[in-house]
C-alpha positions as CSV (number, residue, x, y, z in Angstrom):
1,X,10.8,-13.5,27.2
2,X,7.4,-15.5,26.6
3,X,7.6,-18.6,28.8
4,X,5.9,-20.5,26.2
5,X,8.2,-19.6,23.6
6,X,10.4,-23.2,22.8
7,X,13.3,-24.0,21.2
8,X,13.1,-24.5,17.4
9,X,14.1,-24.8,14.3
10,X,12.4,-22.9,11.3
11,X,13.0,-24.0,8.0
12,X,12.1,-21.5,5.2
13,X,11.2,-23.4,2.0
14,X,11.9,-20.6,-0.8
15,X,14.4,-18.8,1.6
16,X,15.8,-16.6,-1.4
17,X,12.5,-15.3,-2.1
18,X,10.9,-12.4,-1.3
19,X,8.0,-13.5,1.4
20,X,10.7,-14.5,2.8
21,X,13.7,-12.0,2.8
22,X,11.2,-8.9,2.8
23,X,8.5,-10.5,5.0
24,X,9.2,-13.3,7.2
25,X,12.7,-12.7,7.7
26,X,12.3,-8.9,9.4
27,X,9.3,-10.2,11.2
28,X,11.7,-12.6,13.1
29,X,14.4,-9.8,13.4
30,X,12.1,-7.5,15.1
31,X,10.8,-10.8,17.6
32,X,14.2,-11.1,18.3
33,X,15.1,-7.5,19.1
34,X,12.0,-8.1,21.2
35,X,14.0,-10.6,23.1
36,X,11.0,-13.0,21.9
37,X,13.3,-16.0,20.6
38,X,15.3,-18.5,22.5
39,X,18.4,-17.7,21.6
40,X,19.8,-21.4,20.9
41,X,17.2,-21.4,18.2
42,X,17.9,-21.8,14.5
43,X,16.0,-20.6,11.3
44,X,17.0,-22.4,8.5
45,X,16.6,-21.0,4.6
46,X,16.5,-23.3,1.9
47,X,17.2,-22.4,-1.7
48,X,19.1,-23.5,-4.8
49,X,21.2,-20.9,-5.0
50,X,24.8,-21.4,-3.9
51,X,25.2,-19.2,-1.1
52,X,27.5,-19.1,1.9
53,X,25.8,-18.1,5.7
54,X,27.7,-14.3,5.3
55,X,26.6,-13.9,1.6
56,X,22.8,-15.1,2.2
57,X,22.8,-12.7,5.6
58,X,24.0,-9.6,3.3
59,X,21.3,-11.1,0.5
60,X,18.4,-10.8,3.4
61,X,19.7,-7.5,4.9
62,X,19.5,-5.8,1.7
63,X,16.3,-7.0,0.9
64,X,14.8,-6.1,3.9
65,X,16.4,-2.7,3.6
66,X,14.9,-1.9,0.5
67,X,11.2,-2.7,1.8
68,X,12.0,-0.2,4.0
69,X,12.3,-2.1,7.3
70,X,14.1,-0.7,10.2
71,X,17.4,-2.1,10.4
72,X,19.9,-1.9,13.3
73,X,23.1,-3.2,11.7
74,X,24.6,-4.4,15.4
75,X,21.3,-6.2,15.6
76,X,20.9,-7.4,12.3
77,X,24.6,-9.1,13.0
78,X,23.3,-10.6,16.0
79,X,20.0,-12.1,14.8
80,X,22.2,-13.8,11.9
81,X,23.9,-16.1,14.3
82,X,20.5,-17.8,14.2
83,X,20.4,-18.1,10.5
84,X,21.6,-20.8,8.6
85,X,21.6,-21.3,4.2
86,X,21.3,-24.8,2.8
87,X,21.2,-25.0,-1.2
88,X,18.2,-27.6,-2.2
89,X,15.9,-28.4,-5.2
90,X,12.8,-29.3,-3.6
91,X,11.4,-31.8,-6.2
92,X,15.0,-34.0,-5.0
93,X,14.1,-36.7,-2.1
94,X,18.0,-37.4,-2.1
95,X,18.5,-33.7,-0.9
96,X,16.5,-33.9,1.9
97,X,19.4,-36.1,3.7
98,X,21.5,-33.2,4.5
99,X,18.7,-31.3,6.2
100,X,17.6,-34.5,8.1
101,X,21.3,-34.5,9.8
102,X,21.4,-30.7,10.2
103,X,18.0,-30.4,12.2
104,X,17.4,-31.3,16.0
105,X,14.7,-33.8,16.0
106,X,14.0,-33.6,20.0
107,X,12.8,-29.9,19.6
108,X,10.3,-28.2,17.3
109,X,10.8,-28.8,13.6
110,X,8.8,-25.6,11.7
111,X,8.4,-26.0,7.7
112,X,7.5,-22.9,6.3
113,X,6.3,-23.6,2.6
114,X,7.1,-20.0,0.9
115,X,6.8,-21.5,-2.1
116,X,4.1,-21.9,-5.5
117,X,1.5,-24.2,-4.5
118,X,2.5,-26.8,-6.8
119,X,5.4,-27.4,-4.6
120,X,3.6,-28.4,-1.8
121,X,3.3,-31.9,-2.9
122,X,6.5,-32.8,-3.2
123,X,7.9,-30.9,-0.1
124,X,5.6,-32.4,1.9
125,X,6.5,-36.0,0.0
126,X,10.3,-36.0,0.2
127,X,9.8,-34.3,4.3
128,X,8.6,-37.9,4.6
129,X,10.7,-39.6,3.2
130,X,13.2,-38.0,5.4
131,X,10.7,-39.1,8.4
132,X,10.9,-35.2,8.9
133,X,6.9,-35.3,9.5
134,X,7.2,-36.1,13.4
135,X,5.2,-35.5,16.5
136,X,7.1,-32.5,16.7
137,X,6.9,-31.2,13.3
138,X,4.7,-28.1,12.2
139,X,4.0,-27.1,8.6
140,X,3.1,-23.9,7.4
141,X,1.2,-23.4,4.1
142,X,0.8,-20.4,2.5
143,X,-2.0,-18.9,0.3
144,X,-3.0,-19.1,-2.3
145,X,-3.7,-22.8,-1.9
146,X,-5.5,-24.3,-4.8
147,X,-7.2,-22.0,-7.3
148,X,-10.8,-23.4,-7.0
149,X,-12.4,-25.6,-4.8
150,X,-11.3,-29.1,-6.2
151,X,-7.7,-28.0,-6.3
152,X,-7.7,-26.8,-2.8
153,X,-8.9,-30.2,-1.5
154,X,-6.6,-32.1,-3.3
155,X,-3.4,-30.0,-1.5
156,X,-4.7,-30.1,1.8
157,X,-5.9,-34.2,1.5
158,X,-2.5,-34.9,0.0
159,X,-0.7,-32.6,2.4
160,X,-3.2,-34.4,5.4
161,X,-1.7,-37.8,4.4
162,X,1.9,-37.0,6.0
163,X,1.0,-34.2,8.9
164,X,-1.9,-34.1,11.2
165,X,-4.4,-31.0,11.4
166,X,-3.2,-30.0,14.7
167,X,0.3,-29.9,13.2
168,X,-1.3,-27.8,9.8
169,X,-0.6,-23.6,9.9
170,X,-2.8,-22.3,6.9
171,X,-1.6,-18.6,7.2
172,X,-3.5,-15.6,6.9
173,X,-1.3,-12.4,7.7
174,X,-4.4,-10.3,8.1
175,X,-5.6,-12.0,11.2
176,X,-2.3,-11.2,12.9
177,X,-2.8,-7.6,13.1
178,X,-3.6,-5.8,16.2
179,X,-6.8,-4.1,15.1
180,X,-8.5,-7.3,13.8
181,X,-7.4,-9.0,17.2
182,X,-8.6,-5.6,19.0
183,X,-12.3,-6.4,16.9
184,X,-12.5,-9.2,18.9
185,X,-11.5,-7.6,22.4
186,X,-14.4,-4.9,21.5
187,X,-16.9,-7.1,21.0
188,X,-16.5,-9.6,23.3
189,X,-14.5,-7.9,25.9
190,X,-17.5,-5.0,26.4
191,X,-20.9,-5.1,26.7
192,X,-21.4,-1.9,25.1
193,X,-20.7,-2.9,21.7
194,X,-21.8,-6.7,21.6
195,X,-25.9,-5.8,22.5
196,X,-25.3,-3.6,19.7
197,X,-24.1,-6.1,17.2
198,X,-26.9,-7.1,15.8
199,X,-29.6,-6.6,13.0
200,X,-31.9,-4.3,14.9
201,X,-29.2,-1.3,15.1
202,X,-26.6,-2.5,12.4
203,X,-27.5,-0.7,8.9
204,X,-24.5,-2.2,6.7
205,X,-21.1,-3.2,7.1
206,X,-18.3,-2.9,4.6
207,X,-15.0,-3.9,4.2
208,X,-12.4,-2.6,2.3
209,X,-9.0,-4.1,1.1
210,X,-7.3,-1.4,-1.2
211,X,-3.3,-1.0,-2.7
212,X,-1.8,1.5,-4.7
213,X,0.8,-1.1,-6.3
214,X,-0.2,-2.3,-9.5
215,X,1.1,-6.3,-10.0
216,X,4.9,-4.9,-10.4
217,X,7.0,-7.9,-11.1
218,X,4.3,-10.5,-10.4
219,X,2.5,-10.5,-13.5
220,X,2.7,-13.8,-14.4
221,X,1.5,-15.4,-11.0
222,X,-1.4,-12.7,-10.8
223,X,-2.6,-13.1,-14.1
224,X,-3.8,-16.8,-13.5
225,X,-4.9,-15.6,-9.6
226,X,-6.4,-12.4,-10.2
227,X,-7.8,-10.4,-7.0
228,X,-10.8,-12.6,-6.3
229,X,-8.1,-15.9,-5.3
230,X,-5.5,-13.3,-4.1
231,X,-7.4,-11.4,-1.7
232,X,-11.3,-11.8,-1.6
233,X,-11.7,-15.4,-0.9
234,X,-9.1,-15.4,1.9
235,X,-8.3,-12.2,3.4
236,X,-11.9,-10.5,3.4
237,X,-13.5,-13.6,3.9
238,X,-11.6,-14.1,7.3
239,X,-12.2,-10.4,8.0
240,X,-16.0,-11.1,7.5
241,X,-16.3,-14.0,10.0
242,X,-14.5,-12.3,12.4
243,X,-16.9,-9.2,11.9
244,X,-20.0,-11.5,11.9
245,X,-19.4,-14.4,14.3
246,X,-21.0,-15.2,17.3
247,X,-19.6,-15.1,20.8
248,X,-17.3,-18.5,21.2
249,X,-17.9,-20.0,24.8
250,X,-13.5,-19.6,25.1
251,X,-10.7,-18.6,23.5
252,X,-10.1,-21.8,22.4
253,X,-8.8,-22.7,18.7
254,X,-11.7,-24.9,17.6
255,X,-14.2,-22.7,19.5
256,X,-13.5,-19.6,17.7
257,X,-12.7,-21.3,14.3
258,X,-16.1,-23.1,14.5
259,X,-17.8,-20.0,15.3
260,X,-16.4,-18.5,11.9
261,X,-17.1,-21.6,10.1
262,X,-20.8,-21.1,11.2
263,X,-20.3,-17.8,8.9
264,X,-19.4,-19.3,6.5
265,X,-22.3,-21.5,5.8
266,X,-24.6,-19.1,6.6
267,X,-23.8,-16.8,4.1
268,X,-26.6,-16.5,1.0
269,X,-25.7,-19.0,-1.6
270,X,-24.4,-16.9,-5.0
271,X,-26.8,-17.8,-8.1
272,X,-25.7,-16.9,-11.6
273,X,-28.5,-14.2,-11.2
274,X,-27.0,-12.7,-8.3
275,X,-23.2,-13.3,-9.3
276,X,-25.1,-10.6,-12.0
277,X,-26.1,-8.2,-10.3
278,X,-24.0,-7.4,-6.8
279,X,-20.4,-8.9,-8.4
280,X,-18.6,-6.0,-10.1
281,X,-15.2,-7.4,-11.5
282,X,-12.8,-4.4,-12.6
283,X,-9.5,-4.3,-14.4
284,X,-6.8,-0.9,-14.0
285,X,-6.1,0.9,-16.7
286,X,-3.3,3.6,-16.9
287,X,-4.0,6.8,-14.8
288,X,-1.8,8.5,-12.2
289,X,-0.5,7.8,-8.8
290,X,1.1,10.0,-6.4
291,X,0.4,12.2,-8.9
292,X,2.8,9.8,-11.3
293,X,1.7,8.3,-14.3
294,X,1.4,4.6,-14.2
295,X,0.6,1.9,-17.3
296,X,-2.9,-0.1,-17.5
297,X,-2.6,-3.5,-16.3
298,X,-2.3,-5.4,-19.9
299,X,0.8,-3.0,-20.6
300,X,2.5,-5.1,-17.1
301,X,5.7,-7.1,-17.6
302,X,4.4,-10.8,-18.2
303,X,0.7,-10.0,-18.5
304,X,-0.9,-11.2,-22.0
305,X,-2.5,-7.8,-23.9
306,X,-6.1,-9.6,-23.9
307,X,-6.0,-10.5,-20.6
308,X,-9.4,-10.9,-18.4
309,X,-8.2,-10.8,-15.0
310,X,-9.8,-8.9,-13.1
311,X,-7.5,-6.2,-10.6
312,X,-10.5,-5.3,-8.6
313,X,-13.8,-6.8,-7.1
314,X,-17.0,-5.6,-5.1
315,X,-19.6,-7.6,-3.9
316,X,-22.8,-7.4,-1.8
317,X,-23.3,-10.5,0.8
318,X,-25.7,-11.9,2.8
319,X,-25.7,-14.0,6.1
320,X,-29.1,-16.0,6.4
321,X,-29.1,-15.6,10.4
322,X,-31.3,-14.3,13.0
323,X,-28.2,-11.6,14.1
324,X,-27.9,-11.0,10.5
325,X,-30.8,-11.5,8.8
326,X,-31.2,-8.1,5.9
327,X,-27.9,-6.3,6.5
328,X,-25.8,-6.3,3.6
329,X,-21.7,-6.8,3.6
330,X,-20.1,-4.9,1.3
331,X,-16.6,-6.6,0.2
332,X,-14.1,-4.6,-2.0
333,X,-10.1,-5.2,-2.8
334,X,-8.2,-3.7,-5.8
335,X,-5.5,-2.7,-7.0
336,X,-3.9,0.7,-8.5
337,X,-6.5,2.4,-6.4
338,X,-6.6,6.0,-5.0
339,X,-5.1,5.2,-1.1
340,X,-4.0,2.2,0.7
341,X,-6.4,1.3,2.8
342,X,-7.5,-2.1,4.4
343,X,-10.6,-0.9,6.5
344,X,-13.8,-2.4,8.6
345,X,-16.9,0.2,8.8
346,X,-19.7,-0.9,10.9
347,X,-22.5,1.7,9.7
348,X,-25.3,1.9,12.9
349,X,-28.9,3.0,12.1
350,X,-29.6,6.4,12.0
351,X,-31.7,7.8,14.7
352,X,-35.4,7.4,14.4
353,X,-36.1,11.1,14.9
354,X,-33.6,14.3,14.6
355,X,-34.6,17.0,16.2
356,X,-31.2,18.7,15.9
357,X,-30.7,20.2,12.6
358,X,-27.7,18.6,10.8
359,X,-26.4,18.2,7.8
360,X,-23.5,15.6,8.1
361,X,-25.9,12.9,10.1
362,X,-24.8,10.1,7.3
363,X,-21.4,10.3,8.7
364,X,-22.2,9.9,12.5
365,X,-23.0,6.3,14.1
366,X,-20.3,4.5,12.6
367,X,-17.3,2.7,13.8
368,X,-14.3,2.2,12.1
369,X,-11.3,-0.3,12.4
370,X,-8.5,0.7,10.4
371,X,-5.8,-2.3,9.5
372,X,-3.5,-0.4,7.5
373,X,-1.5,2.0,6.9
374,X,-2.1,2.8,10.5
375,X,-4.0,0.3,13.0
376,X,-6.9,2.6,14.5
377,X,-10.2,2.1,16.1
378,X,-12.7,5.4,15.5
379,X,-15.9,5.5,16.5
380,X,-17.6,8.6,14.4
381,X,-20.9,10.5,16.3
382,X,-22.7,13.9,16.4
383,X,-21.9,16.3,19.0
384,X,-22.8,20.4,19.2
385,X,-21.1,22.9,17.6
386,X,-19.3,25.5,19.7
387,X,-22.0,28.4,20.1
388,X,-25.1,29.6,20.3
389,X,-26.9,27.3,18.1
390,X,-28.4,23.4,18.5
391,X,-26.1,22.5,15.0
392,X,-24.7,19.5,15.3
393,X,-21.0,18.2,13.9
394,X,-19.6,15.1,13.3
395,X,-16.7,14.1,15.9
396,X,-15.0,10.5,16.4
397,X,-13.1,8.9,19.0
398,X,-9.9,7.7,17.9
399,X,-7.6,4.8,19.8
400,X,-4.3,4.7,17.6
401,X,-2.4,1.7,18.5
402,X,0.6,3.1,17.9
403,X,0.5,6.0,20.3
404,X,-1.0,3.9,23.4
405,X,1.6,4.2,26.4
406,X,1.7,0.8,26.8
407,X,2.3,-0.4,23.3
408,X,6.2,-0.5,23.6
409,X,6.1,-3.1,20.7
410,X,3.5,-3.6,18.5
411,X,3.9,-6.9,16.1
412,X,3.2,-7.0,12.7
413,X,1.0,-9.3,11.3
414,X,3.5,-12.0,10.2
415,X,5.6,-11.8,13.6
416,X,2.3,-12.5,15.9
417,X,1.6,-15.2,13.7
418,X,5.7,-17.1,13.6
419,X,5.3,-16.4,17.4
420,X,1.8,-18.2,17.4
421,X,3.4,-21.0,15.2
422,X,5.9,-21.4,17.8
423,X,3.8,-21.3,20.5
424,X,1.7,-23.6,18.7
425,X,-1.0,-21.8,19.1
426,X,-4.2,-22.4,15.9
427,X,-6.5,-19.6,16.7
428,X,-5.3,-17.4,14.6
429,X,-4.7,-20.0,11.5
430,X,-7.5,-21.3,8.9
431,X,-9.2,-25.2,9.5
432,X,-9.2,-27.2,6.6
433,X,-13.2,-26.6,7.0
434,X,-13.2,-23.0,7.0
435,X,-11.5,-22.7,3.8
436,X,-13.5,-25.0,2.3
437,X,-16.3,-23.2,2.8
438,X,-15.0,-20.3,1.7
439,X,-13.6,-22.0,-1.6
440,X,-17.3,-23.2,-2.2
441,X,-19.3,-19.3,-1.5
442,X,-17.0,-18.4,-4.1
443,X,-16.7,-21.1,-6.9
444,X,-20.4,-19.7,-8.1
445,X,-18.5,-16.2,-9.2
446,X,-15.4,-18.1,-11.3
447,X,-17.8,-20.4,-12.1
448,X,-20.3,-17.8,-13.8
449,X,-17.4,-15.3,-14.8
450,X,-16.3,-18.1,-17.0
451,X,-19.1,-19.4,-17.9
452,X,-20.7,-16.1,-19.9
453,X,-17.4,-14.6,-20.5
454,X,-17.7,-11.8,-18.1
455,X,-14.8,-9.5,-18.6
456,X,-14.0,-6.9,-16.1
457,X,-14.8,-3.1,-16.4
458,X,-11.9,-0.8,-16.5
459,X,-11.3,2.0,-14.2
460,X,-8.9,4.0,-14.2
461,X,-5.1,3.9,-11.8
462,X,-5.8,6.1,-8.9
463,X,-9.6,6.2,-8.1
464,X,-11.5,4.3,-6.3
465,X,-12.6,1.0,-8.9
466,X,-15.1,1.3,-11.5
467,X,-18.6,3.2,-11.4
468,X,-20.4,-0.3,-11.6
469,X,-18.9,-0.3,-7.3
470,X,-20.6,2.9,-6.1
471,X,-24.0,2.1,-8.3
472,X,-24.0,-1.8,-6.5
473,X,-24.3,0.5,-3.2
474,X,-26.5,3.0,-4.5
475,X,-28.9,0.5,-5.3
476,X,-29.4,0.3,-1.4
477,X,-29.3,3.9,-0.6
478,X,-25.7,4.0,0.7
479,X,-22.5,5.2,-0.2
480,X,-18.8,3.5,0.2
481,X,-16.9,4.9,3.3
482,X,-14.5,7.2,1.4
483,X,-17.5,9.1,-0.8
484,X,-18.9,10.8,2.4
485,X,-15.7,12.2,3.7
């Protein structure tokens, strides 16, 4: 067990939903298994639904079954002696009484806001009230927090006025998996790859959020997010900075965060011109997955038939550094496309002059960090063919996390991040600043989307997004990672 790893109590706002039952609750399960929680600990779900402690365990367990989690019943049993169910409505200050009594006040207090945004306000109101909001209290908020800039600030001054930043977890389950923390080892962990990292022998860089699922039964909260809230302004964002930052002096929290935020203001203001010409907004229609036919996106349950929210988005980027200076980033989410895929590649310049005949050279001098499905480092080069001849193939080395000797366990995303939370430990979470930042790079594309009435261009379920994507890289005489394979 982690030394650092305290007593606590967790209290899971929106404890029947399903963040929490198919997400957050597993990702504790498998810390416990993992012997990583004190076992006089307590995790607390909150919900208005009247539920005893056996019926809301059997609620979780099924849920968790059906994302396809791996359950040991004995276990599960186990683990449940540290759950708890209280029935709330959120928006009640009264309410807030009960959980007052039932929590420990001398130990860590966790709030874990699973919830819309627009509850945030009044959770973290009535915690007050209930002089929840102590020295040690923690509050987690999760995305998508705001939809714009101005909304964004107003949840985090409002939530700033009852907790203290150092106290604030803005999550981001991405920068909990192993491979993005691995990005950081290889870069700053080897000399190899850091005097590398640079302009001079960098080409391009793209990254690469893809899904399969369409919006399933989340049409209504989708359509008024769409994938430029859900997933570009956060997740690749995040993945960007870590990419693209410079070495921080520690490990520290602040250090590393203010290295990203130094990303983040360098990156090339977006005109209306350029909003233009290197943002492609896409929308799924029907096609096949799996081989399985699937319906367009206007044809989903609680999605209006003239919907304009885009599914998909690709842009080119720009960071006005001297590492940076002239190599375009490449940022592309969507959904209802052709694999599952949440992907890093760091293309290197090609050599200056081949005098071994190839014909696969585009595909060498690239490293590739794999998120999901499976969390992988590659590093792709030329060697020679078996043989008589000077032909050269391509070849990679491959480091799969998952087979590593020493990787007995390997957390998931949201358990490194609940541990981190515990630990209270910020490196890994966003500073009010950051996502600021990050809210005002992107309020030029809503802003010019809505502006001329930009609607999205459809492609169809199972490729790879629309045409408009591969021509925004053509323009600059590359191709995206999956069109060279």
């Amino acid at each position: 067990m982690d030394n650092d790893l305290q007593q606590f109590d967790l209290v899971l706002f929106g404890g029947t939903g399903d963040l929490v039952t198919r997400k957050l609750l597993p990702a504790l399960y498998n810390a416990f298994s993992n012997n990583s929680l004190k076992q006089d600990s307590r995790i607390i779900a909150l919900g208005r639904k009247e539920l005893s402690k056996d019926e809301y365990c059997k609620f979780a367990y099924d849920k968790a079954v059906n994302a396809k989690h791996a359950i040991d019943d004995l276990r599960w049993k186990e683990f449940c002696t540290l759950i708890y169910y209280l029935k709330i409505d959120v928006n009640q200050s009264e309410q807030y009484t009960n959980l007052a009594h039932f929590l420990n006040h001398n130990i860590t207090n966790i709030y874990y806001l699973s919830t819309a945004p627009n509850l945030f306000k009044p959770i973290c109101e009535n915690l007050a009230k209930a002089k929840l909001n102590h020295a040690k209290s923690r509050i987690v908020l999760e995305k998508p927090l705001g939809h714009d800039l101005q909304s964004s600030n107003e949840i985090n001054e409002f939530v700033a006025n009852f907790f203290e930043e150092q106290q604030i977890y803005r999550i981001d389950h991405y920068l909990g998996k192993e491979s993005v923390q691995n990005l950081m080892a290889i870069r700053f962990g080897n000399t190899l790859f850091e005097a590398l990292w640079r302009r001079q022998w960098i080409c391009s860089i793209q990254i690469t959020i893809a899904e399969k699922l369409g919006v399933e039964s989340r049409g209504e909260f989708y359509n008024n997010t769409g994938a430029l809230r859900d997933m570009l302004q956060n997740h690749l964002l995040q993945l960007l900075c870590i990419v693209a930052m410079e070495p921080p002096s520690s490990l520290n929290a602040d250090t590393i965060r203010d290295e990203k935020l130094k990303v983040l203001k360098s990156l090339k203001p977006l005109t209306e011109e350029s909003v233009l010409h290197n943002v492609i907004r896409g929308q799924y229609k029907s096609g096949a997955i799996d081989g399985k036919p699937v319906i367009s996106y206007i044809e989903e349950e609680n999605v209006p038939p003239d919907s304009n929210t885009e599914t998909f988005v690709a842009l080119k980027a720009e960071i006005q550094n001297w590492r940076w200076a002239g190599v375009p980033f490449y940022l592309r989410t969507g959904k209802r496309m052709q694999d599952k895929v949440a992907e890093i590649v760091i293309q290197f310049k090609d050599i200056p002059c081949k005098i071994f005949p190839s014909s696969m050279s585009n595909f060498a001098n690239r490293l590739i960090i794999r998120l999901q499905p499976d969390e992988t480092v590659q590093l792709y080069f030329l060697a020679k063919k078996p043989g008589d001849t000077n032909e050269l193939q391509p070849v990679y080395l491959d480091l799969d996390f998952k087979k590593m000797v020493n990787a007995k366990h390997n957390p998931e995303g949201y358990e490194r991040l609940l541990l981190d939370v515990i630990r209270g430990k910020l490196t890994l979470f966003v500073r009010r600043d950051e996502q600021q930042a990050a809210w005002s790079w992107v309020e030029p594309i809503i802003n010019t989307w809505g502006k001329l009435n930009i609607t999205p261009k459809a492609y169809t379920s199972g490729t790879w997004g629309p045409s408009a994507a591969s021509a925004l890289l053509a323009k600059d005489g590359i191709s995206w990672h999956e069109e060279l394979i």
